[in-house]
C-alpha positions as CSV (number, residue, x, y, z in Angstrom):
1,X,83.5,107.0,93.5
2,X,84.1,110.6,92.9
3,X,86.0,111.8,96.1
4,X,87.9,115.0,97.4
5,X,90.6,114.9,99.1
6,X,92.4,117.9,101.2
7,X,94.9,118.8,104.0
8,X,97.3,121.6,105.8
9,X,100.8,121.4,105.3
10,X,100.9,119.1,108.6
11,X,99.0,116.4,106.1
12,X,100.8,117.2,102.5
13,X,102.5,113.7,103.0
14,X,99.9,111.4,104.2
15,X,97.5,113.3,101.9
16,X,100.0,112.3,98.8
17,X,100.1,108.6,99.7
18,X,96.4,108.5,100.4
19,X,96.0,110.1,96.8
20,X,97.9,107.2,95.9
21,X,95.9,104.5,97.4
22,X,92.3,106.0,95.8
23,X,93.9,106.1,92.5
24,X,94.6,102.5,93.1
25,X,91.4,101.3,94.1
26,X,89.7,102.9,91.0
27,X,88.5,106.1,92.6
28,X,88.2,109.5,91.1
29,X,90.5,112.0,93.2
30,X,90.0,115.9,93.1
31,X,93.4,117.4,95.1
32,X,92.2,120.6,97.1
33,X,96.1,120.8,98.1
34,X,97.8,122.3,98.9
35,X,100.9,122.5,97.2
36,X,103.3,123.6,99.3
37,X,104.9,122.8,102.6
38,X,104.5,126.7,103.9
39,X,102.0,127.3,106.9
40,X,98.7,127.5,105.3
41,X,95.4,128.1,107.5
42,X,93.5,124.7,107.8
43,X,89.1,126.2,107.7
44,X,90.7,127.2,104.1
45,X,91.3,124.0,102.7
46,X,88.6,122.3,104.5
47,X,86.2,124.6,102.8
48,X,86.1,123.0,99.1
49,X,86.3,119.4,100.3
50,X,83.0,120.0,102.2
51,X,81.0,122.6,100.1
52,X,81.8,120.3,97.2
53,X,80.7,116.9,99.3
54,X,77.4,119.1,100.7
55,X,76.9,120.2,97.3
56,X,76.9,116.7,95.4
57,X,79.9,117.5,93.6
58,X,81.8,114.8,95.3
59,X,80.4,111.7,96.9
60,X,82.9,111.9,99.9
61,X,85.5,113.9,101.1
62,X,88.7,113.0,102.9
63,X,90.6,115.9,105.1
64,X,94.3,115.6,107.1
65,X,95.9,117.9,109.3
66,X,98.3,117.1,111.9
67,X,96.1,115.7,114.3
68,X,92.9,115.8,112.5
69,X,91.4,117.2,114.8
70,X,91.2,120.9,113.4
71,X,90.2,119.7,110.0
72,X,87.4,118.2,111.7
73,X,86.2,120.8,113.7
74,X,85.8,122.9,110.7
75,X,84.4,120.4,108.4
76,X,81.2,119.6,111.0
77,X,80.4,123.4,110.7
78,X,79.2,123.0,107.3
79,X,75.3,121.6,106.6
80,X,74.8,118.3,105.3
81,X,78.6,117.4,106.4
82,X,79.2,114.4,108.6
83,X,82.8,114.5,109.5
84,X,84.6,111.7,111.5
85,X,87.8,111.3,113.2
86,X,89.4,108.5,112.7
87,X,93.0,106.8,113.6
88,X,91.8,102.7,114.0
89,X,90.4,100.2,111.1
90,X,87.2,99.3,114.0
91,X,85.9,103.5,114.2
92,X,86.0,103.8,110.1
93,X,83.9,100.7,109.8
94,X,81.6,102.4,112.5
95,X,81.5,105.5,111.3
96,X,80.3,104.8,107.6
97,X,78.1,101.6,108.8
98,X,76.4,103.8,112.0
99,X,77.0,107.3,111.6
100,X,77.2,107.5,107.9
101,X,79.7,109.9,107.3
102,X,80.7,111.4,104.4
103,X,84.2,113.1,105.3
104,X,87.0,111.2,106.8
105,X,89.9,113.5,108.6
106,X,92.9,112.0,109.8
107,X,96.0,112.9,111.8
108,X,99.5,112.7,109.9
109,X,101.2,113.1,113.1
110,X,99.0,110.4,114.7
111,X,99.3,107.4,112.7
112,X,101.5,106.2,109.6
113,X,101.0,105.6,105.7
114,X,100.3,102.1,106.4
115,X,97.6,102.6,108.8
116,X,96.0,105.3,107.1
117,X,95.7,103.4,104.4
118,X,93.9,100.5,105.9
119,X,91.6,103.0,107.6
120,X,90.8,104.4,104.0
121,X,89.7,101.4,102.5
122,X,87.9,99.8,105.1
123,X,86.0,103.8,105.5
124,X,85.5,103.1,101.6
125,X,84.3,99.9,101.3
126,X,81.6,99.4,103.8
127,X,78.2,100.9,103.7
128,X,75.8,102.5,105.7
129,X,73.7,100.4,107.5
130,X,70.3,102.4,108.2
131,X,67.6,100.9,109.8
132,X,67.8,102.2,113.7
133,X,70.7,104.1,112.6
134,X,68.8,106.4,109.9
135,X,66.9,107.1,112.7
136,X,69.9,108.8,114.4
137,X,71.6,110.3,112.1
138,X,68.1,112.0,111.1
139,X,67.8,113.4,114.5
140,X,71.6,114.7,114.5
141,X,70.4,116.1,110.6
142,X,67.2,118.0,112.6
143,X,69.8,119.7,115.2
144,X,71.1,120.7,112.4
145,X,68.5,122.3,110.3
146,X,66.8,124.0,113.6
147,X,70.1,126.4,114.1
């Protein structure tokens, strides 16, 4: 799988280690950074995970802040993105077999490597499950497109 992969400086860590654990599983990683421990302005790095995920470039996207929570709030802005926030194993099963998403955020200073990692590859390795749930995240789509 082709993914990106981005975060502020309150992710650079966890984002490293995650980075780690996609190279392991066989995945194709593209590092949005960024490179530097400075202050940098989240909606700036979020921007090339989820134009390049909308886009096609990538087929999903993983974004870290401190909490998550900001990186997630600026990647549901963009069309086409599907961005969850997630800090247990049991919501990143949900999320891609339910909701389909296609971006994962995560908080560094929320959970730990070990975690995050297990949250990862269980987001990774499941599947959407469509059916009644196509249904829904059609309807969500159609909010969407009617703005």
């Amino acid at each position: 799988m082709n993914i990106a992969i981005s975060s502020d400086h309150g992710g650079n860590n966890l984002r490293k280690e995650i980075m780690g654990l996609l190279t392991e599983m066989g995945h194709q990683v593209t590092d949005f950074g960024p490179q530097t421990l400075d202050s940098v302005d989240y909606p700036d790095y979020a921007k090339p995970v989820c134009e390049g995920v909308a886009g096609g470039d990538f087929e999903a996207g993983i974004l870290i802040c401190g909490t998550g929570i900001g990186m997630s709030i600026a990647a549901n802005k963009y069309k086409g993105i599907r961005c969850a926030l997630v800090h247990d194993v049991f919501s990143a099963k949900m999320t891609k077999c339910h909701n389909n998403s296609n971006v994962l955020a995560m908080g560094e200073r929320v959970i730990g490597p070990g975690l995050a990692r297990e949250i990862v590859a269980t987001w990774l390795t499941n599947e959407f499950e469509g059916g009644r749930h196509e249904t829904r995240v059609n309807k969500v789509a159609a909010i969407e497109s009617s703005r």
